[in-house]
N, C-alpha and C positions, 0 to 999 in steps of 0.2 A: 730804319723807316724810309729813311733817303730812297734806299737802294730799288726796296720795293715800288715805290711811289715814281721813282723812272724808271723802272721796269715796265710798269702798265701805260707810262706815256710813249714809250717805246714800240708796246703792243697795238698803239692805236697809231702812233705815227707811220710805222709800218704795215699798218693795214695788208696790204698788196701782198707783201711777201709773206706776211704771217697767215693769209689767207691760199695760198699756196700749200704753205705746210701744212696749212690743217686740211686740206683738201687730199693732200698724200698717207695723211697720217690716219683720214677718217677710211678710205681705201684699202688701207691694209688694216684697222680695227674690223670691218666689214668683212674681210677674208678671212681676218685672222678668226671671230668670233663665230661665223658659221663654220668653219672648219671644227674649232673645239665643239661646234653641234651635232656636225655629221660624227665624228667620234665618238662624243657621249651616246649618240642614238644605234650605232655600232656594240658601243660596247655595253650597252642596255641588251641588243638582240643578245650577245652573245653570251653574256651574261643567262639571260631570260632561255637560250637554250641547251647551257650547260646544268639547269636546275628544269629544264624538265625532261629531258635526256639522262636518265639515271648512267653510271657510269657500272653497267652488270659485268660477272664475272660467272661462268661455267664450270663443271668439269666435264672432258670429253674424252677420247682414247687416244695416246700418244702416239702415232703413226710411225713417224721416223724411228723412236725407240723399239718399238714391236719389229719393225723393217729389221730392223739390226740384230735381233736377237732370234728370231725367228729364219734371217736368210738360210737359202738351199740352193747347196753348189749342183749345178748340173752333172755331177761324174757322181752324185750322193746315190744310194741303193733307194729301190720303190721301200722298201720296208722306214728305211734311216727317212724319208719324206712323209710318210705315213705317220711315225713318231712326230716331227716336226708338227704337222698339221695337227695334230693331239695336243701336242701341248700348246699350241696356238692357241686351242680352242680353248682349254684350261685356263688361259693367260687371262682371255676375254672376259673370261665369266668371274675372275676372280679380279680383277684391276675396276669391271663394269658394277660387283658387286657392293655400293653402294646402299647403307640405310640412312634412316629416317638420325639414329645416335651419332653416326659420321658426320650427315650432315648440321647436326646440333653442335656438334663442336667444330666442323670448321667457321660453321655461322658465328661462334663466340669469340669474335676477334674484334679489334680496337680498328678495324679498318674496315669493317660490316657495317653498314647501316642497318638494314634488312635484307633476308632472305626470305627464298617461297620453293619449292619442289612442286614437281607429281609425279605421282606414282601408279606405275601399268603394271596390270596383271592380266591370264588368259582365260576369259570364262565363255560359257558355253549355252544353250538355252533352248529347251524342248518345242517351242511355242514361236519359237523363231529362224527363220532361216537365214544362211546366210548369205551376199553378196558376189555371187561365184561367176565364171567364164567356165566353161566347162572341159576346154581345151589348155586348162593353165596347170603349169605344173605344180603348180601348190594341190589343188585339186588330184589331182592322178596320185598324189602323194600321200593323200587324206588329211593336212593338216599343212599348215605355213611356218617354214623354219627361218621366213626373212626376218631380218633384225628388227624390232619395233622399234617407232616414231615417235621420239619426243616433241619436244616444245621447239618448235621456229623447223622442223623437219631434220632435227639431229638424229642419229640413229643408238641405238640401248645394246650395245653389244652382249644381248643376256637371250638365253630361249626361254620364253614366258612358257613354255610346255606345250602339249599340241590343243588347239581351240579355238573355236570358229569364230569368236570375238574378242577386240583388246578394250577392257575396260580402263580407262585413263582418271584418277581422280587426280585433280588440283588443288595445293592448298590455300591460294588466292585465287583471282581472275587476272592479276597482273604477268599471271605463268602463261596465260593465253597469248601465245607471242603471235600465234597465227591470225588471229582474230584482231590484234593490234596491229599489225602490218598489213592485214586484209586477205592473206590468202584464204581464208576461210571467215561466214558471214550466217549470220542469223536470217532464216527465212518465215521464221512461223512461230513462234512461242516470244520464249528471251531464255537467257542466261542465268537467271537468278537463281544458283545454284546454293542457296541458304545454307550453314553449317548444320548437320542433324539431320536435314531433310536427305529423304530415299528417294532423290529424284535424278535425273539424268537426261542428257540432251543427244541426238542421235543424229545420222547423216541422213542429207535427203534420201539420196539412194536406197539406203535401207528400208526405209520409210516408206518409200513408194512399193519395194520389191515385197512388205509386209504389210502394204495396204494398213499401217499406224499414221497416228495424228498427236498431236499434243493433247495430252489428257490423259493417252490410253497406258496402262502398266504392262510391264514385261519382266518375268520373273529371269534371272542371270543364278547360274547357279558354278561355282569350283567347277577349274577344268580337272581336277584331281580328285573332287568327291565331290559328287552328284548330290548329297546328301546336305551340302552347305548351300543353303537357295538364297538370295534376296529377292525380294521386288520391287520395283524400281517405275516411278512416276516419269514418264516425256513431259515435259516444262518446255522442249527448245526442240527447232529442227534445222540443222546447218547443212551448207553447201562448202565444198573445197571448189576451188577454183583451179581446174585442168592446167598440170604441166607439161601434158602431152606424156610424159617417159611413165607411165602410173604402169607397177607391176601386175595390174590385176585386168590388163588390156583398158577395156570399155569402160571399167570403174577407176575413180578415186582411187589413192594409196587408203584414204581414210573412212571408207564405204563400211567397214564392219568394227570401224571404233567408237565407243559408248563414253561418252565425257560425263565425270561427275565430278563429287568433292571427296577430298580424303577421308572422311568420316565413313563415307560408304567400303571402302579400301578394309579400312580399318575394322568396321562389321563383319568384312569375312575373313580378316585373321582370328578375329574372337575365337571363331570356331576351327580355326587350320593356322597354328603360327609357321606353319613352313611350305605357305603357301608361297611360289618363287615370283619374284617382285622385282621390277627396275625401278629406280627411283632416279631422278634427272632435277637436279639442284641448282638455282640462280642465285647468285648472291651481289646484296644492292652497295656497294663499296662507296664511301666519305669522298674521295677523291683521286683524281685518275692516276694523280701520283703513287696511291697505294698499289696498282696492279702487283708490281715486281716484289714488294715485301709480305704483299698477301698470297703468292707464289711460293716465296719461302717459307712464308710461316708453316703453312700445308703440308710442306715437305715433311718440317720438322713435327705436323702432328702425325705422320705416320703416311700420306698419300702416296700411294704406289707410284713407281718411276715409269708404269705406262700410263700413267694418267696426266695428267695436263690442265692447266687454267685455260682459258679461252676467253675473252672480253670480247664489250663491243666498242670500242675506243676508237678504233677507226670511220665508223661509223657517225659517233658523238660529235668528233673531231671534224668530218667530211661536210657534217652537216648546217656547221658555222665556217664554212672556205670562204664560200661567198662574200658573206659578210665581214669576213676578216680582211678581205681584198679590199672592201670599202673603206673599211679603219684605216689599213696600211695607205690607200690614196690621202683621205683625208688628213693625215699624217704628215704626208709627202709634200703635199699642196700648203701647208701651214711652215713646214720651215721654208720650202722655197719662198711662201710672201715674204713671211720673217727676213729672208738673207735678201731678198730683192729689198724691199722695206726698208731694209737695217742701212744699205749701198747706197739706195735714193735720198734718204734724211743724210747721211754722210757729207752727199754732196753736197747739198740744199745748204747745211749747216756749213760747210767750208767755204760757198760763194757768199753766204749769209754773213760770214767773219771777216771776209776779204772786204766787201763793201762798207763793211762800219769801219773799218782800218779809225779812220781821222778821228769815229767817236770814241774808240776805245784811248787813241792817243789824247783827245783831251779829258779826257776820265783820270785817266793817268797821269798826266798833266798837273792838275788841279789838286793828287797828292789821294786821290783813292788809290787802296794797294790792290796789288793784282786779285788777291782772292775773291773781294769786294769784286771785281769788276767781273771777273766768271762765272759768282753768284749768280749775278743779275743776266746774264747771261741767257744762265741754264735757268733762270724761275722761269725768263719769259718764255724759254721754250716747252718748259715742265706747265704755267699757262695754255698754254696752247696745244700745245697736248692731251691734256687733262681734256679738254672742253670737246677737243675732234675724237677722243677714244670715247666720249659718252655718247654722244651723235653717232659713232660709228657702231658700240654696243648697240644702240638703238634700233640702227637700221639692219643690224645683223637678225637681234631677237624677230625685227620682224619678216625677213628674209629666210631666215633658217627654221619654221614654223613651216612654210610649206615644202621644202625642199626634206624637212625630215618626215614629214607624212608621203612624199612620196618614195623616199629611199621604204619606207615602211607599209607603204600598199599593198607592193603585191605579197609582204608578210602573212600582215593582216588576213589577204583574206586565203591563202594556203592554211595559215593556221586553225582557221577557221572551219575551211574545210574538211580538215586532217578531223579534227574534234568532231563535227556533225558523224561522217566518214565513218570512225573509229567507233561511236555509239550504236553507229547501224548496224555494224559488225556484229556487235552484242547483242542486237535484237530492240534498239529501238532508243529512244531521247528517255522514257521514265525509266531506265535501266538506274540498279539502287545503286551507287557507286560505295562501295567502304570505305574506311579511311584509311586501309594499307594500300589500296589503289591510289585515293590521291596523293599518298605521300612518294609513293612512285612517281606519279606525277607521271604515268603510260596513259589516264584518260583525261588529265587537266590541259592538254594544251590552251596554252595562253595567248590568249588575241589581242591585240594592241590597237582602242579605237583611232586615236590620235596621241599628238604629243602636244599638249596645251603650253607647255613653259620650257624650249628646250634650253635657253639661257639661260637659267639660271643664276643662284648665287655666286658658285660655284664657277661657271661658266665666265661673269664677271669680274671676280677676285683674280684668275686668270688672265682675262685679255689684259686689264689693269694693271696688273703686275711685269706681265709682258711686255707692253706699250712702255708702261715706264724704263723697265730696264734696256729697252730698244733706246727709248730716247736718250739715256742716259750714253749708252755705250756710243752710237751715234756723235754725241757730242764730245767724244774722250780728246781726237785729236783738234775740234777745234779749242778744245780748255787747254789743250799743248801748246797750241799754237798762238794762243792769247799770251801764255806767260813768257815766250820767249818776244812779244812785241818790245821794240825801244820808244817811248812815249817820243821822244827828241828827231828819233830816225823818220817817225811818221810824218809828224808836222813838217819838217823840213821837207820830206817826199811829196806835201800836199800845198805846201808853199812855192815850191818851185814848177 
């Protein structure tokens, strides 16, 4: 009770220098605690956009492998290059050829969240014409033998057969990668491509070139038998957005493509199951670590060796740099206070030990043992500390309240916009969203009004723990240097 009871008259008799210390100590409570702010507000973004960034996975055609198996030596015969390019073609159509059962079971894996496809076929249609240059060689050819377009402008190494339209059914809206990134946008209806429903959404182009509106039906019938007809509802009327290279000159790549839902697909195998079909498969993977095992697994369910995974992980990754760069400073900033911090109290504490020299020798003196005299020591410093790290939390929490709404500004309102953006896309804000889209989490982006509490508990228990054990270590060598004092050697030194 002694020790405690001149410790605190210790704390008041030194006022001056105890005020010093806490002045140092509240200083780096203050850096140290908005630093763990900008961190946690870091690692909230990144966090927040590693979960709405799905981490997808493809399959697409192995290039380099095809290169390799496929090369042709220059001294080879026209005949021996002829063969080559045959089986090239053969390669294609069988590595491309993809169903709905394949992709069922690659989707059945421990590393899948969710999957979604769509699926193109080539139909045709009396009542309609189609989207032409009249100078294009698809045209002079009677039919288009370029590779059809999937989802994000991937290509179908498959020939849907010859026919003047590609009808695309989706088995989500979260496949609409084009619409989600905005190359292509809703002008006139929406998107609500309901399962069951015989409706479908068409390019403006076409639209225009067939004087149609939303509302009006357009019968699509098998580019293989004429005899297998649907009719089909405009709901939507979309725009691509010019890349300039469109093979069709003046038009779109996607000017005579008919977007529905797979049930429509499915309507016209009822009546033709060999009707020829690309199907182009997304699958929504747990975590980014799975890519390389969900690689192999595929292999080992049978995936051809010209075929290939394809992620968008770089992507994912690219898109919290930014924000990773902030963590990494705020990071950086927190041990340098720490080590400046740690040096400053060091010293503080060594001219702090040198000056009581005389008190410690009549402590000593008087037949208190040395550990007794260290305690008291380290309480009054652990005193005084304690009281400058709560001031110092204080003046953090309320310091790092705006400093984390501005690191989160111009989030906020990107994300904000991305989500408005992306609706529009689809044709409007009452767009119905499902619930496999929000679990995607391709139309939820998440806006962040502010940050009401970034201190937290947590944030507390931290500085606190830190502080302590700064002050602690700080004080290592002056408790060294206390026990090697001589009570006898002092006095004498303070007497003479």
């Amino acid at each position: 009770m002694y020790i405690l009871k001149n410790a605190f008259v210790s704390i008041v008799r030194n006022k001056g220098r105890n005020i010093l210390i806490g002045f140092i100590i509240i200083a780096i409570a203050t850096s140290t605690s908005i630093s763990l702010a900008i961190r946690n507000s870091a690692s909230s973004l990144i966090s927040s956009y590693e979960n709405q960034y799905d981490v997808t996975a493809t399959i697409g055609i192995n290039r380099e492998s095809m290169r390799e198996e496929m090369r042709m030596d220059k001294d080879m015969s026209d005949s021996k290059k002829d063969e080559v390019r045959e089986n090239m073609k053969d390669v294609f159509e069988e590595a491309s050829n993809l169903t709905e059962e394949d992709i069922a079971s690659f989707g059945d894996s421990s590393y899948v969240k969710s999957y979604y496809y769509q699926m193109s076929m080539g139909v045709n249609s009396s009542k309609l014409e189609k989207v032409s240059f009249e100078n294009s060689e698809e045209e002079k050819d009677g039919f288009s033998n370029r590779p059809m377009m999937g989802a994000g402008g991937k290509e179908n190494f498959q020939n849907l057969n010859a026919s003047d339209f590609t009808l695309i059914g989706y088995s989500d809206l979260t496949a609409m990668e084009d619409f989600v990134v905005g190359n292509k946008k809703i002008v006139s209806g929406t998107m609500n491509l309901e399962e069951d429903s015989k409706s479908c959404v068409i390019n403006q182009e076409l639209a225009t070139f067939n004087d149609l509106e939303v509302g009006d039906t357009v019968t699509f019938e098998d580019a293989n038998d004429e005899d297998n007809t649907l009719k089909l509802t405009i709901v939507g009327i979309y725009e691509e957005e010019s890349t300039g290279n469109d093979r069709m000159g003046m038009f779109t790549a996607s000017a005579n493509t008919i977007l529905t839902n797979t049930d429509v697909i499915h309507a016209f195998l009822k009546k033709d199951e060999d009707i020829s079909l690309s199907v182009t498969p997304t699958f929504v993977l747990n975590r980014k670590e799975d890519v390389d095992d969900f690689q192999k697994e595929l292999t080992e369910k049978g995936l051809s060796e010209y075929l290939t995974v394809t992620t968008n992980l770089d992507q994912v990754e690219g898109s919290t740099k930014t924000i990773s760069n902030v963590l990494n400073f705020a990071t950086t900033f927190l041990i340098l206070t720490l080590l400046i911090g740690a040096i400053v109290l060091f010293i503080v504490n060594m001219m702090n030990i040198r000056e009581r020299k005389y008190e410690i020798g009549v402590l000593r003196t008087i037949g208190m043992k040395k550990r007794f005299v260290t305690f008291q020591f380290l309480f009054e410093l652990f005193v005084v500390s304690f009281v400058s790290l709560f001031i110092g939390a204080g003046l953090g929490a309320i310091l790092s309240v705006p400093i984390g709404n501005s690191l989160l500004e111009s989030e906020i309102q990107n994300a904000a916009a991305e989500r408005n953006q992306i609706q529009e896309n689809f044709g409007g804000r009452d767009l119905k969203m499902n619930d496999s889209m929000k679990a995607h989490g391709m139309l939820t982006v998440q806006a962040f009004d502010s940050i009401d509490a970034v201190v937290d508990g947590k944030v507390l228990l931290e500085l606190f723990g830190v502080g302590l054990l700064l002050t602690l270590l700080s004080s290592t060598a002056s408790m060294i240097y206390i026990q090697r004092f001589s009570p006898l050697t002092i006095l004498k030194e303070r007497s003479s």
